[in-house]
C-alpha positions as CSV (number, residue, x, y, z in Angstrom):
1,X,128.8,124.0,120.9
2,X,129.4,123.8,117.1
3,X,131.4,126.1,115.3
4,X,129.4,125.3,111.8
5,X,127.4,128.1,110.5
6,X,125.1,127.8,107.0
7,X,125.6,129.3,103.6
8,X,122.5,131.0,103.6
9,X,121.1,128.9,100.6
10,X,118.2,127.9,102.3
11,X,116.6,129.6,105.5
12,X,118.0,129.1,108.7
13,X,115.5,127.0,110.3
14,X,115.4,124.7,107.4
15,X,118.5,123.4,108.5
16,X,117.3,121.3,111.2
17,X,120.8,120.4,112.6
18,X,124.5,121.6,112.1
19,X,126.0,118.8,113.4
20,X,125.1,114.9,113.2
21,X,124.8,112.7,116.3
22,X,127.7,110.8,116.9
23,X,128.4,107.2,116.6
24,X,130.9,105.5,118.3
25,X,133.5,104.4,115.8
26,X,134.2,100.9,116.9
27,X,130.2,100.6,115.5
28,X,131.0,101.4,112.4
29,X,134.4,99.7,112.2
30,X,132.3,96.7,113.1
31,X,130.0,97.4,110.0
32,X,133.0,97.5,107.5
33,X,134.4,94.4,108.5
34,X,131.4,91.9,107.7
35,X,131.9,89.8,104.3
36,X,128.7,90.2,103.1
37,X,127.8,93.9,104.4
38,X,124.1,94.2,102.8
39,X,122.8,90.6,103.1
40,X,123.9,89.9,106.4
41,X,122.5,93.1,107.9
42,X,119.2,92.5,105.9
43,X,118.3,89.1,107.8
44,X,119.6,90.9,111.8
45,X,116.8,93.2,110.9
46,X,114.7,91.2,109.8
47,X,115.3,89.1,113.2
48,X,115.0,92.4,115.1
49,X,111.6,93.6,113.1
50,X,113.3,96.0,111.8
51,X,111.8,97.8,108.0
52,X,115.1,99.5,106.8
53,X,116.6,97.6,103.5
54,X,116.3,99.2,99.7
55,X,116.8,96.5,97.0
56,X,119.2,97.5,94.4
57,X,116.5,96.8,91.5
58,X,114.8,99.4,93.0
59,X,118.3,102.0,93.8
60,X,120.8,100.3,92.1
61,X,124.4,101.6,92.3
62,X,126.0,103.5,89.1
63,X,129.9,101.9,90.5
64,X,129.6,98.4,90.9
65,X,132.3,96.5,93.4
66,X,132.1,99.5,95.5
67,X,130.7,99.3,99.3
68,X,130.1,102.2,101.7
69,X,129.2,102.7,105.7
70,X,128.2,105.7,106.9
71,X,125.9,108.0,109.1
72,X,123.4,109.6,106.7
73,X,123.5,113.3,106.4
74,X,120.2,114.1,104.5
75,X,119.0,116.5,101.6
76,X,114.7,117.0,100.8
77,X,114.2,117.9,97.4
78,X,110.9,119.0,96.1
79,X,109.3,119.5,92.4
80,X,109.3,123.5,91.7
81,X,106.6,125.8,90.3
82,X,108.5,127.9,88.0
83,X,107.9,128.1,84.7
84,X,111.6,126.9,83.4
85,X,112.4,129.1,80.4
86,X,112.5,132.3,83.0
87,X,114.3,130.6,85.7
88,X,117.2,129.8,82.9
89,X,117.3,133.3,82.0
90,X,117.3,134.9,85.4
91,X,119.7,131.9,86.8
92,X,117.6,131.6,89.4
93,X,119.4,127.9,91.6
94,X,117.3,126.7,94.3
95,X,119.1,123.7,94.7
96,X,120.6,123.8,97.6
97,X,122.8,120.8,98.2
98,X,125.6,123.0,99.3
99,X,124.7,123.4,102.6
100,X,125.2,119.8,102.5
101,X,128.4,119.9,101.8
102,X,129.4,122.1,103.8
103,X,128.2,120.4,106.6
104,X,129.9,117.3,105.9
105,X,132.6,115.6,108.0
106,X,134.8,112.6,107.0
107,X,133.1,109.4,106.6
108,X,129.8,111.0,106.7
109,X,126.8,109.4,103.7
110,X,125.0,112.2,101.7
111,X,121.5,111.2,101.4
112,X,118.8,112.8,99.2
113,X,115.3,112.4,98.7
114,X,114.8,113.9,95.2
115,X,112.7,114.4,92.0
116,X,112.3,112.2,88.8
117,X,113.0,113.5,85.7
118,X,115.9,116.2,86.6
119,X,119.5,116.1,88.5
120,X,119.6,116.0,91.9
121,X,123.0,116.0,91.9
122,X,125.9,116.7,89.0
123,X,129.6,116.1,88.5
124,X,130.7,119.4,90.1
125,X,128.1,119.1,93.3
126,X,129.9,115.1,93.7
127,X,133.5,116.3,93.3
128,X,132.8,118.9,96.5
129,X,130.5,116.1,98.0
130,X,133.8,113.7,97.5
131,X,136.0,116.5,98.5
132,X,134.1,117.4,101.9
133,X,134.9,113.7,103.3
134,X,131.5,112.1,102.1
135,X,131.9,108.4,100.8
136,X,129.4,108.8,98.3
137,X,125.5,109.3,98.2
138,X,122.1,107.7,97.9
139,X,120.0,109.5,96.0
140,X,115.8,108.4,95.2
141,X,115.4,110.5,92.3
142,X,117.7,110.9,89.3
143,X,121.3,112.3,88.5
144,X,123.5,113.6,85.8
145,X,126.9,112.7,84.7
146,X,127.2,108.9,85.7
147,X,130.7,109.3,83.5
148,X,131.8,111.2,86.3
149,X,130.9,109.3,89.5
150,X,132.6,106.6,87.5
151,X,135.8,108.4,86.9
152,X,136.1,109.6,90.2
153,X,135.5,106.2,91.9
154,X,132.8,107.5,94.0
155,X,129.9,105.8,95.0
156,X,126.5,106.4,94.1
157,X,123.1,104.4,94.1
158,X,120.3,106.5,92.4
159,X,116.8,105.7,90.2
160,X,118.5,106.5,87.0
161,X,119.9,109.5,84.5
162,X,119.0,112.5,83.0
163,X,120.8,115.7,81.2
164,X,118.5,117.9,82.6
165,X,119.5,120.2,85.3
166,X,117.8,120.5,88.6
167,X,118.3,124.2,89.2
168,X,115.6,125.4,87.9
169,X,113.0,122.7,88.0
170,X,113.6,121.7,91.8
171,X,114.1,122.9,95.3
172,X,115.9,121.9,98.2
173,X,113.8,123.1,101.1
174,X,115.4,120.8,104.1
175,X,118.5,119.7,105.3
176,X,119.0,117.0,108.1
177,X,115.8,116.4,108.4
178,X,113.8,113.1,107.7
179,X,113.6,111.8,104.9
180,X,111.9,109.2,102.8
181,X,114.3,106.6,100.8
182,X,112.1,104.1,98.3
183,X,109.4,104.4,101.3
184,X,112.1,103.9,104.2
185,X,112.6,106.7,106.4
186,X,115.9,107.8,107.2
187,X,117.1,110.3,110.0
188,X,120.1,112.1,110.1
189,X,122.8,110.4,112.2
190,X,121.4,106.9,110.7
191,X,123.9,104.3,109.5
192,X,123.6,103.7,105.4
193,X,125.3,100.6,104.5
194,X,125.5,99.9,101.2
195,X,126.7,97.4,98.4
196,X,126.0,96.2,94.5
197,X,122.9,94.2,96.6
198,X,121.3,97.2,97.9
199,X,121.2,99.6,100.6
200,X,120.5,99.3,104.4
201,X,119.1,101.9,106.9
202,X,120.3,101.5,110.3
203,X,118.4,103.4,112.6
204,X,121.2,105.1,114.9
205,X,119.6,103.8,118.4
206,X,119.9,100.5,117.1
207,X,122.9,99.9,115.5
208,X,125.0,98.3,118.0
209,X,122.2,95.6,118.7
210,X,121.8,95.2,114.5
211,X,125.5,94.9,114.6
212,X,125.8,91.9,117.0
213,X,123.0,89.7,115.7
214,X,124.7,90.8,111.8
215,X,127.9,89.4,113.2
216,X,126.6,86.0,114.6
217,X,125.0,85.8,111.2
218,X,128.1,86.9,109.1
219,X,130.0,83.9,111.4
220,X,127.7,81.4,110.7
221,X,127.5,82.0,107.5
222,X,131.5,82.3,106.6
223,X,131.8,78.9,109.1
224,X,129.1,77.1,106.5
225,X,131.1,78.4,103.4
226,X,134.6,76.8,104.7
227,X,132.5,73.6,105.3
228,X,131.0,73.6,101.6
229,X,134.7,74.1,100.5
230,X,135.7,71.2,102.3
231,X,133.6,68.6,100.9
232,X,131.0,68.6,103.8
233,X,128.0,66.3,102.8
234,X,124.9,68.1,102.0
235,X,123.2,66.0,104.9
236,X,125.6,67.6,107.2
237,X,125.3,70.9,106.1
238,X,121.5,70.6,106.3
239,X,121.4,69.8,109.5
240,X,124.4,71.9,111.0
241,X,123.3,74.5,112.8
242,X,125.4,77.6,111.8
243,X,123.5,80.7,113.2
């Protein structure tokens, strides 16, 4: 039984779960260790008929050089009604991210299907983010203070920028539910792999198979780069088989 409560940001039922389905960690130590993380999971599922990879023209990553693996913990953001001007003045917040965060446990991805135009997530809500134990965050919608993430050395692949704040032009009405990522759906619990190439969704009940046809592919494909360094023929390496 957990111990994790909510903050009461949000209604209790809108919190769909308090604590994310486990992985087992040799799974995800696996993940980490392939050379090319993005691209070699891209063609397993792709050989497993799987729909699950987000190109980074279309989510690229504010740090680049950075790489992440992690089980998704997910945030569902929708436009509000309110007219703006009174919702500054009265300081009414209905973003609720911080349940989020305070659900978070080392290692963990945070994952938020947002709203163009405003921040989804600030400077402040990624140093508690960071500080919780996530790795760093995909977010379809826009942010604020890139400076930041970049400062901090913490991950983060969104749709773009804005200075305007989300507090009074959005609402977070779900957490670890599903969500929609650039038209890929994404459960809680769901391994997010990520890298300057893109972003992969592993659905959780099949990573281990992704993972073993990703590392027959990340063999063959480290095994055909030694041979290129060595001076192999092209005819050779055309015909090699490598995976």
């Amino acid at each position: 039984m957990t111990g994790k409560q909510t903050l009461g940001r949000l209604a209790r039922d809108a919190v769909r779960m308090l604590d994310l389905p486990r992985l087992a960690p040799d799974i995800i130590e696996g993940y980490k260790a392939l050379v090319d993380l993005t691209g070699t999971i891209s063609d397993a599922m792709d050989e497993l008929g799987i729909v699950g990879v987000i190109p980074a023209y279309l989510l690229p990553p504010v740090n680049t050089g950075t790489r992440i693996v992690g089980r998704a913990l997910t945030v569902r953001n929708i436009q509000r009604t309110a007219q703006i001007h009174r919702a500054a003045l009265d300081k009414s917040n209905t973003q609720g991210e911080s349940e989020a965060h305070n659900l978070a446990e080392p290692g963990d991805v945070l994952v938020i299907e947002g709203v163009m135009g405003c921040s989804n997530m600030g400077g402040q809500s990624a140093t508690i983010a960071r500080r919780q134990g996530f790795v760093g965050a995909i977010v379809d919608g826009t942010v604020r203070d890139p400076e930041q993430y970049r400062g901090m050395g913490w991950p983060v692949w969104c749709r773009g920028f804005t200075p305007m704040t989300g507090k009074y032009r959005m609402q977070t009405v779900e957490v670890n539910g599903k969500v929609q990522v650039c038209g890929v759906q994404v459960s809680p619990g769901d391994l997010i792999c990520a890298d300057e190439a893109g972003v992969c969704v592993v659905p959780r009940e099949q990573a281990a198979a992704v993972l073993e046809a990703a590392r027959k592919i990340d063999a063959g494909d480290t095994k055909r780069k030694h041979d290129i360094d060595a001076g192999t023929a092209v005819a050779d390496l055309m015909q090699k088989k490598y995976k």
